[in-house]
N, C-alpha and C positions, 0 to 999 in steps of 0.2 A: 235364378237369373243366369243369362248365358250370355255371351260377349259372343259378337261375329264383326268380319272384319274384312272390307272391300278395299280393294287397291284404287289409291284418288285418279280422277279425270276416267275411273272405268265405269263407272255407275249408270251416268246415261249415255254412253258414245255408245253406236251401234252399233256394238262388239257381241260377243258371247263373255260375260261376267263373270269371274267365281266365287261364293262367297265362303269363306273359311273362318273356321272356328280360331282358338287362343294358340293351338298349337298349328296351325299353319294346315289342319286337314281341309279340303274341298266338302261343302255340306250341301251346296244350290248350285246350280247354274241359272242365270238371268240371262233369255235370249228374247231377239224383237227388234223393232226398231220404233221411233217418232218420227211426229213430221206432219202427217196429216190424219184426220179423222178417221176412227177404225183403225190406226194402230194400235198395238200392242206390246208390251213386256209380259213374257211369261216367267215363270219361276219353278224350276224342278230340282228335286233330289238327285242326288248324283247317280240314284240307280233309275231315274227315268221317269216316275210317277208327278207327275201335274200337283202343286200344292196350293200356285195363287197365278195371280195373273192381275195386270190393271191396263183397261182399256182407253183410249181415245175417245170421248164422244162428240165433243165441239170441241174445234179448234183457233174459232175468235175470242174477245174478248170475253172473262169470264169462264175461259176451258173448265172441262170438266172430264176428271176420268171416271169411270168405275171399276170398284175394286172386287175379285172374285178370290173366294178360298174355294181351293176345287174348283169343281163348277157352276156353282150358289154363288149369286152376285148377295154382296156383303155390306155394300157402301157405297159412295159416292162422295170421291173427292172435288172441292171447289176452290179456286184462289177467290178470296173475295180481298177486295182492296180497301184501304184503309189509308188517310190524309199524311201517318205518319209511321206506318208500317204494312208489311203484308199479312195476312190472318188468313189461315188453313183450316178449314174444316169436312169432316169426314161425318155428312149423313148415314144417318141409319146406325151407326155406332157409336155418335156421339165424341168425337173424337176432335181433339183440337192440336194444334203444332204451335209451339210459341216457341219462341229464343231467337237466337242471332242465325237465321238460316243461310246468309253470305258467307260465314264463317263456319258453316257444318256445326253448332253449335246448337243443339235446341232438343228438345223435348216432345212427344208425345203424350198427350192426356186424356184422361177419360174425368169425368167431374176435376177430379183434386189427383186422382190414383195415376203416378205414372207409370204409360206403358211401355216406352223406349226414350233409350237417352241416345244423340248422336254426338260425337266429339270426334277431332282431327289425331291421329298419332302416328309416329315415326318411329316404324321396326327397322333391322335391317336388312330389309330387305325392301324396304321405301316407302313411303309414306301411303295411308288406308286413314280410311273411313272404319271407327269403333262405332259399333252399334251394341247396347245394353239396352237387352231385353226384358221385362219381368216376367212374362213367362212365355216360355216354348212358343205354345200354340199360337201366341200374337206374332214369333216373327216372321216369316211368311209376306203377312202382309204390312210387317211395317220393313222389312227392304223394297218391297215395291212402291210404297208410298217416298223411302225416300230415295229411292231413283225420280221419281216424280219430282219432286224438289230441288233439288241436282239437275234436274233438264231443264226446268223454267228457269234456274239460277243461269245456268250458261246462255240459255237461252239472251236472258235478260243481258247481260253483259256482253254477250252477241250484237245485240241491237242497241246498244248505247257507243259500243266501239265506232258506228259508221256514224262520221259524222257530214252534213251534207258541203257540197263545195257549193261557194259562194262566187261567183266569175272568176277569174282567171289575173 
């Protein structure tokens, strides 16, 4: 299991990202941007080799990205909505997201087996997104899934901030 650790409000702002391990080394960079269909976040090594990426493919109701390791599309992420929560599911892997996702709290799953844990924590050198991996080769694609998450969260709180004027 390996711990990696993103600095908060960088995940989905259309920056260049870094994502760094326990000791504070650079391991990824996450570059890209959102916004509309056929966007992208890509995900590289610090020495430059391509490891995942997750694309845009609708951007109404219903989004949906798909998720590549390398160059081999891997999955397919969907928000599907739910009366009394949101529920994430990643086709073709079988992959589910449950937990408190406002609060960067939650989990990735495969049946029962979990594959990343996300939780809020304050170094100092300021507060990051822990991400607890179980193994290696998943995470890749689960920091782009949870930059995906991270961008609809804002998103969502984006659009509940505007609220409309009523005359004057």
């Amino acid at each position: 299991m390996s711990e990696f650790f993103i600095q908060e409000r960088q995940l989905s702002n259309v920056t260049r990202t870094l994502v760094n391990d326990e000791d504070g080394k650079s391991l990824f960079l996450l570059v890209g941007r959102w916004g509309t269909r056929g966007d992208a976040l890509t995900l590289y090594t610090m020495k430059g080799e391509l490891v995942a990426s997750i694309k845009q493919t609708s951007f109404a109701f219903g989004s949906r990205f798909e998720l590549y390791k390398g160059f081999e599309k891997v999955g397919v992420l969907r928000k599907i909505l739910n009366l009394n929560a949101d529920f994430y599911y990643i086709q073709h892997m079988h992959w589910t997201v449950l937990g408190d996702i406002r609060n960067h709290q939650y989990s990735i799953y495969q049946v029962n087996q979990k594959i990343m844990e996300m939780n809020k924590v304050t170094l100092f050198s300021g507060n990051y997104f822990s991400l607890d991996v179980a193994d290696d080769e998943d995470a890749p694609l689960c920091i782009c899934i949870a930059a995906v998450l991270d961008y609809w969260l804002y998103n969502k709180k984006k659009n509940h901030n505007h609220k409309p004027i009523i005359g004057w």
